[in-house]
C-alpha positions in Angstrom: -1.3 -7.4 16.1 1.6 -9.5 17.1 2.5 -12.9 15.6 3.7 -15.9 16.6 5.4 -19.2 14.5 2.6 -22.3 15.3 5.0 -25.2 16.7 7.9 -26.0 14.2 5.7 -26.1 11.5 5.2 -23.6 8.0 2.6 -21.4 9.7 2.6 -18.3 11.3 -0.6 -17.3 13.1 -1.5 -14.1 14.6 -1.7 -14.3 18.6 -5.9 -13.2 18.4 -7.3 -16.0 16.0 -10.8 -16.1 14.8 -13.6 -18.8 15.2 -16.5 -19.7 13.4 -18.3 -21.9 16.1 -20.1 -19.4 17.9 -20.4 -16.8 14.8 -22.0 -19.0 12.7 -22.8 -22.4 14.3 -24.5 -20.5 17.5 -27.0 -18.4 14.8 -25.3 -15.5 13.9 -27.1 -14.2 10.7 -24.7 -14.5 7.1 -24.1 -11.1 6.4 -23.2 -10.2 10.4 -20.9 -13.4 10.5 -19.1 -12.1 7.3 -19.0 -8.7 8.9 -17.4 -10.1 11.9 -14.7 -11.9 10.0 -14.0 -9.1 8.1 -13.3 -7.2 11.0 -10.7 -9.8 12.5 -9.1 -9.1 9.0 -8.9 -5.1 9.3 -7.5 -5.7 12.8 -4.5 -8.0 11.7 -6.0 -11.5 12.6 -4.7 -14.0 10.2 -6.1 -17.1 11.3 -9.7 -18.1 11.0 -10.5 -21.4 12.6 -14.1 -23.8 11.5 -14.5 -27.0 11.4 -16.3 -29.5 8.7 -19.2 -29.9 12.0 -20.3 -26.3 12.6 -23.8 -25.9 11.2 -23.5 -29.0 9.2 -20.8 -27.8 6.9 -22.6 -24.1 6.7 -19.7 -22.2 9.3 -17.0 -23.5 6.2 -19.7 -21.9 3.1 -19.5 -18.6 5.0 -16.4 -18.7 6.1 -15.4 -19.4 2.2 -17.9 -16.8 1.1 -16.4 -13.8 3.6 -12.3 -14.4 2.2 -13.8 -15.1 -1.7 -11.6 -12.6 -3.6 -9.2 -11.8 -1.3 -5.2 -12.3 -1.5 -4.8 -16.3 -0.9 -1.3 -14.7 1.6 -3.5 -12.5 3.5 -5.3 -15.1 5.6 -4.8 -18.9 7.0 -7.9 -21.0 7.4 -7.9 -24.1 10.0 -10.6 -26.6 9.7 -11.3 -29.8 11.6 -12.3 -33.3 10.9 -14.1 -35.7 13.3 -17.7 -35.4 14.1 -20.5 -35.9 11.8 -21.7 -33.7 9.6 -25.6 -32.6 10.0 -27.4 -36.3 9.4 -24.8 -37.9 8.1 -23.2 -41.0 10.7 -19.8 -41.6 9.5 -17.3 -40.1 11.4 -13.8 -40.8 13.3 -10.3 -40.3 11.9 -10.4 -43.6 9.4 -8.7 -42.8 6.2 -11.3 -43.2 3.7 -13.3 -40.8 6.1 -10.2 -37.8 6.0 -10.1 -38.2 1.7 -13.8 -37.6 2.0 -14.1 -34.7 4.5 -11.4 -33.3 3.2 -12.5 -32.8 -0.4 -16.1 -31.6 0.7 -14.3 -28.9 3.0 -12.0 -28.1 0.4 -15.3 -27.1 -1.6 -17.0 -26.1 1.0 -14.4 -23.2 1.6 -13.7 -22.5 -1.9 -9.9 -23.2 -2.1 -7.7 -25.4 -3.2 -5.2 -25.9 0.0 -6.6 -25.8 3.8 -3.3 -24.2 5.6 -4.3 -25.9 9.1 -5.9 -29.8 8.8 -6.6 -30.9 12.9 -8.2 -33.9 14.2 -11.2 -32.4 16.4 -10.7 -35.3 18.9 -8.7 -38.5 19.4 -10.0 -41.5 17.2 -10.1 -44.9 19.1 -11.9 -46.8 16.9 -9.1 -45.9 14.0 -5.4 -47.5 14.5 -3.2 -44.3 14.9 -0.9 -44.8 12.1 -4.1 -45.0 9.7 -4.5 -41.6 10.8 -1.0 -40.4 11.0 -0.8 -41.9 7.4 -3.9 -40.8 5.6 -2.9 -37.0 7.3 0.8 -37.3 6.2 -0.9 -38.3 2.0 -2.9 -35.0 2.7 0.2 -32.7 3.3 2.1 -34.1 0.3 -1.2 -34.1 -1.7 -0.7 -30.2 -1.7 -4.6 -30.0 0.0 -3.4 -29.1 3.6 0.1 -27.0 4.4 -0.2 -28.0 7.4 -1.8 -30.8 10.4 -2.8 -30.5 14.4 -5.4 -32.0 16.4 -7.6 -30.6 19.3 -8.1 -32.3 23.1 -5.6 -34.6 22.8 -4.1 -36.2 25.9 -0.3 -36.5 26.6 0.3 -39.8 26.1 -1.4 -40.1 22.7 0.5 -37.3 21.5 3.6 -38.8 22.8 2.2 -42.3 20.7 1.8 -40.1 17.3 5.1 -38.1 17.8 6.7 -41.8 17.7 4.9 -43.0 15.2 6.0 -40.2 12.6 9.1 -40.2 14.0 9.1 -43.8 12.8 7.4 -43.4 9.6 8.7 -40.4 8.9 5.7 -38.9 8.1 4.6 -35.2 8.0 4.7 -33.9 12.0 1.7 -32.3 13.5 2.3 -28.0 13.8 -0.6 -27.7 16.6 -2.5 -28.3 19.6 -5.8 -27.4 19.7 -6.8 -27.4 24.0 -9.5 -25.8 25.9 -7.7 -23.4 28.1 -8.4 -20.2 30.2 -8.0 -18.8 33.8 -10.1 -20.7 35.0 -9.6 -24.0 32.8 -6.0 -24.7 32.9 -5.6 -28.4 32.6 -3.1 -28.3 29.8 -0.6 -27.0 31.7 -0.4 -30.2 33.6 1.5 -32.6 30.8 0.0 -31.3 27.4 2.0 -28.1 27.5 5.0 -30.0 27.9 4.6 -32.5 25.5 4.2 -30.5 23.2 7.1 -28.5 23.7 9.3 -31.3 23.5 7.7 -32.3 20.3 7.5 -28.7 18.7 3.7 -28.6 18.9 2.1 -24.8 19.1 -0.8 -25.0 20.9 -4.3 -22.9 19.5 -6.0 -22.0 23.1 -9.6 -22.3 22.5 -12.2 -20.9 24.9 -9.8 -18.7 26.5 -12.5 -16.2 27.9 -14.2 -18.9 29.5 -17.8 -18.9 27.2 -17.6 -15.3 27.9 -17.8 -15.3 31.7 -13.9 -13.4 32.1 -15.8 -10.6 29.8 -17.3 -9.6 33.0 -20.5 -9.1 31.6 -22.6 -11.8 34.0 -22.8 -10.9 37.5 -23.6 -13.0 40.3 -27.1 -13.0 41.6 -29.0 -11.6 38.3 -29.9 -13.1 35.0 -28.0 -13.3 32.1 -27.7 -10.2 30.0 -30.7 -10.1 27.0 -28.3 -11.3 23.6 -25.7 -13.2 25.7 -24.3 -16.4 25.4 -25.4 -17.3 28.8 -29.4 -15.7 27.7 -29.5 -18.1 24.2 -31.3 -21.5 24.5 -28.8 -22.8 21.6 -25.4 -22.0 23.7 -26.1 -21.8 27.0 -25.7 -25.7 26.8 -21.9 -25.2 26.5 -21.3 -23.2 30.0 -21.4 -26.6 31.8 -17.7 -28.1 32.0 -16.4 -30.7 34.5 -19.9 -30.7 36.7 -19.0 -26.7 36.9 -21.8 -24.5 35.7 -19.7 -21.5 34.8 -23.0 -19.1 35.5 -22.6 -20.5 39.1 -22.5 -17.2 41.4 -19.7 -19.0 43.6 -17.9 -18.9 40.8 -19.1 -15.0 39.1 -18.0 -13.9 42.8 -14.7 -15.1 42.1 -14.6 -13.4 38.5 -15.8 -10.0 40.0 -12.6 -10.3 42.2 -11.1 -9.5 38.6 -12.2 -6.1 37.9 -10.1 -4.0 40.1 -7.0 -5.8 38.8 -8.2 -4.9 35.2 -9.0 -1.5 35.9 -5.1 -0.9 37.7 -3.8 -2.3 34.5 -6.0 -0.3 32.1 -7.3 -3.3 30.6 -10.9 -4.6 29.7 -11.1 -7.9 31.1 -11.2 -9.8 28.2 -8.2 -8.4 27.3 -6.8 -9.2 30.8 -7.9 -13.1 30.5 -6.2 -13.0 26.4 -3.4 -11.8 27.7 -3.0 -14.1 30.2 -3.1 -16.8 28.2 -0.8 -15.5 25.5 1.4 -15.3 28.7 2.4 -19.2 28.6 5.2 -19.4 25.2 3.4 -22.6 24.5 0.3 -20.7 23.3 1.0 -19.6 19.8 -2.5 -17.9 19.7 -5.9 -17.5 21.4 -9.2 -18.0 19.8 -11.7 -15.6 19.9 -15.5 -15.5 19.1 -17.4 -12.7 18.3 -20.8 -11.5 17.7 -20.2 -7.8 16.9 -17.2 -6.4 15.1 -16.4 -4.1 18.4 -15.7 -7.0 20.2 -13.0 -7.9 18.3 -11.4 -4.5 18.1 -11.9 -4.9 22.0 -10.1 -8.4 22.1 -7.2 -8.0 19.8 -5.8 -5.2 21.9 -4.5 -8.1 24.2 -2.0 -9.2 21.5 1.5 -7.9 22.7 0.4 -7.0 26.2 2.9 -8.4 28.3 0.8 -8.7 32.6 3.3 -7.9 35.4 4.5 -10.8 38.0 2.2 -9.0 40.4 -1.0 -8.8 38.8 -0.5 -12.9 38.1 0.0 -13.2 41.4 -3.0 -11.7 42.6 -5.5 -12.9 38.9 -4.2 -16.5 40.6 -5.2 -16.0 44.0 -8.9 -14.4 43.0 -9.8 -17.7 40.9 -7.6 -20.2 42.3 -10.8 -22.0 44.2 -13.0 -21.9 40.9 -10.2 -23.1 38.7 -10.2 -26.8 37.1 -6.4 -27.5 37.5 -6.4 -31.4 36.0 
């Protein structure tokens, strides 16, 4: 495993990270999903990403359960704050809402300081600086090391980086984006902004919902136990008006395979690596249903893709690729 600092902030993150969403939130029994998590631990993954949302609060229980016991230095956890949880209707970025979410994920999870705090989407119901302010109270509080958000556009990045600029509050460490081969939409302006603003950015998604494993092929159904086969997920695999299960775009992605097989990769490890290309990307969520996969996955970390085989991933999926 190689490792990488998140932004300018106190965390370092392996480049493979782990998330709970589709371990535990997509039905993933208790004991697998703690199996699976211990796995990403014996391969050198770090960071274990949740959120306060998945399965109502139950992703942060097992998530809590699986590290109970272990060294508090050997492991990072990120959670989010934003949606409602199970019935409940409150939600947004308010700061009576953060104090509240905070402290339930705090027990939730079993510890006493959340390493990564991130706003799971952009509050405009909420002034900013409530935000900004209530987050900044958290990091001195000692609960959270460390704050981010996730789908954030430029300019209301650029209006928080002012804002604790200003107020000299605590600055954000991470960006949490969607981003993939074939979803590269950050590299438009978010990227860049954050760069400027010392921002590391957590790539989630980055195998597409599974379709740059290579495992769905154009013209037949899904595989029986995929993503793409589960009445719960399946949902997920629509983006922009794009069904990724599309066999315009699987054609594309079986253009992939000899490239992958000249460079001795798997092609999940090809499409990791890819996006642990771009120096913005501090690390690259992964989910996992089996512990195989991840020993499959985290063989990406370090592997640097020639000029070449860039050149030629670009030109199989440039006419399936959302660009902006």
């Amino acid at each position: 495993m190689q490792y990488r600092q998140l932004g300018n902030g106190p965390l370092q993150v392996s480049e493979i990270s782990f998330g709970t969403w589709l371990t535990v939130a997509g039905g993933l029994g208790r004991e697998a999903a703690i199996r699976c998590i211990h796995a990403a631990l014996d391969h050198g993954i770090t960071l274990f990403d949740t959120a306060n949302q998945y399965g109502a609060g139950e992703a942060e229980r097992v998530l809590g359960q699986a590290l109970r016991g272990l060294p508090r230095d050997r492991y990072l956890i990120a959670t989010k704050v934003y949606f409602p949880v199970g019935d409940e209707p409150d939600h947004g970025l308010s700061a009576q809402q953060i104090e509240r979410q905070l402290d339930r994920s705090l027990e939730r999870l079993g510890v006493d300081t959340i390493d990564l705090y991130q706003c799971h989407r952009y509050d405009t119901e909420t002034p900013l600086q409530e935000t900004l302010c209530a987050l900044n109270g958290a990091v001195k509080s000692g609960k959270v090391r460390a704050i981010g958000f996730s789908e954030w556009t430029a300019e209301q990045i650029e209006n928080a980086s002012r804002i604790t600029d200003e107020c000299q509050y605590v600055a954000f460490s991470s960006s949490q984006p969607q981003y993939s081969m074939l979803w590269r939409r950050p590299e438009a302006s978010v990227f860049g902004v954050c760069a400027r603003h010392g921002v590391g950015n957590l790539a989630f998604s980055p195998l597409a919902h599974g379709v740059l494993t290579g495992k769905y092929a154009p013209g037949l159904p899904p595989p029986p136990g995929s993503r793409a086969a589960s009445e719960e997920m399946n949902a997920f695999m629509e983006t922009a008006g794009r069904h990724y299960r599309s066999d315009y775009l699987l054609a594309a992605v079986e253009r992939l395979k000899p490239i992958a097989a000249d460079l001795d990769l798997t092609m999940a490890q090809m499409a990791l690596a890819w996006v642990l290309r771009r120096p913005e990307v501090s690390s690259a969520i992964i989910g996992a249903s089996r512990p195989e996969q991840i020993a499959d996955n985290v063989r990406a970390a370090g592997v640097k893709l020639p000029a070449e085989a860039l050149q030629r991933m670009d030109e199989a999926v440039r006419d399936v690729t959302v660009w902006a």
